[in-house]
N, C-alpha and C positions, 0 to 999 in steps of 0.2 A: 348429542341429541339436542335438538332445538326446540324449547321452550315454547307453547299456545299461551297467546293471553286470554288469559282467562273471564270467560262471560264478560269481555268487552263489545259493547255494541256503536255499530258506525250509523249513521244517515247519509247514506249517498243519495245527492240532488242532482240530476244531468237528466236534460230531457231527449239527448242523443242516445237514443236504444244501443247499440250501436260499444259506445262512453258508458252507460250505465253495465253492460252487460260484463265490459271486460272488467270495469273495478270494482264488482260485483265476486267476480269470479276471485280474481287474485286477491281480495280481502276474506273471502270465507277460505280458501287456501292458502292463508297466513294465520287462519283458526278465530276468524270474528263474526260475529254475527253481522248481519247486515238487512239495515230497515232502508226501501229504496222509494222515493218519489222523482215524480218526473215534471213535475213544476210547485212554482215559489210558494204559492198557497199551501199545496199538500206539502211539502216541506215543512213551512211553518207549521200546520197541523201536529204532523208528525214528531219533530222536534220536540212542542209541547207536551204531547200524548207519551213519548216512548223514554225522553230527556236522555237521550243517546249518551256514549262517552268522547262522544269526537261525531265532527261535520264536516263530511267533502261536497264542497258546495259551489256549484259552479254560476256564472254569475252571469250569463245571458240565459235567464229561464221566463219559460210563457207565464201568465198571469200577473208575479209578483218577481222582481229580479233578486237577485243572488245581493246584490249592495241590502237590497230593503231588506231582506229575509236578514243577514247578517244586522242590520239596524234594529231590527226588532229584539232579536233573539239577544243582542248583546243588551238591551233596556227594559227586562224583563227578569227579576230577581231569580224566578226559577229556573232560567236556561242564561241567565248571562257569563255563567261559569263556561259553560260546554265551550270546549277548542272549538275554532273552523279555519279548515284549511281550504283555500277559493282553489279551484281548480277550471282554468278556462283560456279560448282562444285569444282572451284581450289579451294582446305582451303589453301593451304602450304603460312606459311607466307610471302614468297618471290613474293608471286603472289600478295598478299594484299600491301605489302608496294608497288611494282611496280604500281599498279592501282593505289595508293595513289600520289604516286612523278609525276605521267604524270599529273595528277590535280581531279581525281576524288574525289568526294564529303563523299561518304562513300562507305562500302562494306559489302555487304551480302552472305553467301553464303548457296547452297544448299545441303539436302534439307534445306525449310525456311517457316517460318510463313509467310503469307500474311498478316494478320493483322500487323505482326511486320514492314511489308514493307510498309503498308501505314502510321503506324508512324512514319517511318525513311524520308519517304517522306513529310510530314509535318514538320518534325522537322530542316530535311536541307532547306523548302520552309520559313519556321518560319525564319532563320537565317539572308537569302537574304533579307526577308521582313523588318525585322526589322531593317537594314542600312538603310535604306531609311526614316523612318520617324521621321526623324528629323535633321532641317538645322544645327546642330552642326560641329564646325571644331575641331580638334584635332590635335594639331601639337607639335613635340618633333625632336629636331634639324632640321635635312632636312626632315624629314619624316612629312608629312599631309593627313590628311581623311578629306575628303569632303563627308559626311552621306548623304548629299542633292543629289551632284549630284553621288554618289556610285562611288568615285575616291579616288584612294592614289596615289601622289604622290611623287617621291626621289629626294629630289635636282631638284624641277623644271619639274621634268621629270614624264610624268605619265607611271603606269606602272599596268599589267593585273594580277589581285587576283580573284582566285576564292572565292563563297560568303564564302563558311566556312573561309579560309587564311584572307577574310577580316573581320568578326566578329571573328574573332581569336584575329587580332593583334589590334580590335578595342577594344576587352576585357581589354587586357594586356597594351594599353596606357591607356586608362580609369580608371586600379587600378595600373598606376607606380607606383613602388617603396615598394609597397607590393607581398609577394612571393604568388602564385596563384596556388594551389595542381594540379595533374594531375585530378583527379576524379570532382573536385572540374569546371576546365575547358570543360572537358567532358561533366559535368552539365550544365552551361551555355553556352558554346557555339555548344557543339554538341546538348543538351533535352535530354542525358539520366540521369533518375535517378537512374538508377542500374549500377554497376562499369563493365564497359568491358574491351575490351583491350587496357589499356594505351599506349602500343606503337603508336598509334592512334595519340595519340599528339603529340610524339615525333617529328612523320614523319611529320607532318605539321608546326612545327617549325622551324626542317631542312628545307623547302619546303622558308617557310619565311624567313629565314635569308638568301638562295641565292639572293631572290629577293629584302631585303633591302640591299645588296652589303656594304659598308664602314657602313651602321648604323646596320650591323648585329650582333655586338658586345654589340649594348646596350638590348639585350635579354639577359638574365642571366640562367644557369641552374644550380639549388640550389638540388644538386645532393640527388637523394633517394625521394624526393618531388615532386618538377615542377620547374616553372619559373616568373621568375619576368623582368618587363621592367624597366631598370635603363634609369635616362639621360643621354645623351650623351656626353662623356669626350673629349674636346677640347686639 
């Protein structure tokens, strides 16, 4: 028997009737609630209003686009937690990594499987889940995760991760000092088992090292491979 998550709610953003209706359909038929807008404003509205558990959000929308909408929503204390997974017809790499560096969670684009979107959306819902259960702390020079209360922070200072950037960097303290493949990271922290596009990591590692600022140096890239988190040289 398979499992509903429970009173999880989506925001799906698509102003193709069309796009809205089918992942509309196959998300409340995976057992979710679903809050729907059909452009960037009411998106943003909504977002604010309803602080969803996850955003499918696609990124050529009328009024306010899917980039700005995700720009906002990620610099805004009360919605910069929420995942958002872009989901749109832009393939060209420049549009993926750009969704990627404003803070979005993952990127699909169309056309797409629905099925494949409901397990990208469990997979990034897995991610966040999983920080949380359990009181462990994790600290490596100025840098500390607090899993309990879903906090890192630098030197004293807290500072705003999205949940992949933080089961990212929770990975990589977790196995210091061992080098961690790209594919290999992909696996645990993104849930795929089949190899996609590694630049994937890259861009979230960039993403992580602005935001450890002075301790961005004890991420390592073991060129051709991935990365490894070394301790921090004094």
């Amino acid at each position: 028997m398979t499992s509903k998550p429970a009173n999880k709610k989506i925001l799906v953003a698509d102003d193709e009737p069309d796009v809205l209706h089918l992942v509309t359909t196959n998300l409340k038929n995976a057992g979710y609630t679903v809050v729907k807008a059909e452009d960037g404003l009411v998106a943003l509205t909504k977002a604010r209003e309803t602080r969803p558990d996850l955003i499918v959000l696609d990124l050529m929308l009328p009024e306010l686009s899917g980039l700005e909408v995700c720009k906002v929503l990620k610099k805004e204390p009360g919605t910069a937690h929420i995942p958002i997974i872009m989901l749109t017809a832009k393939a060209e790499e420049v549009d993926r990594i750009v969704g990627l560096e404003l803070g979005a969670d993952d990127y699909l684009t169309k056309p797409f499987s629905p099925r494949e979107l409901v397990l990208r959306i469990k997979s990034v819902m897995r991610r966040g889940r999983g920080a949380t259960e359990t009181t462990e702390q994790i600290s490596l020079g100025d840098i500390q995760i607090d899993r309990a209360r879903y906090e890192i922070t630098i030197a004293g200072e807290s500072v705003d991760f999205t949940a992949t950037e933080f089961k990212l960097l929770t990975v990589l303290m977790e196995r210091r000092g061992r080098v961690q493949s790209r594919d290999t990271l992909l696996n645990d922290v993104w849930g795929y088992e089949s190899a996609i596009d590694t630049r994937t990591v890259d861009t979230h590692v960039r993403r992580l090292r602005e935001k450890l600022g002075d301790s961005a140096h004890c991420i390592e890239t073991v060129r051709g491979f991935g990365y490894r988190m070394n301790e921090l040289k004094k």
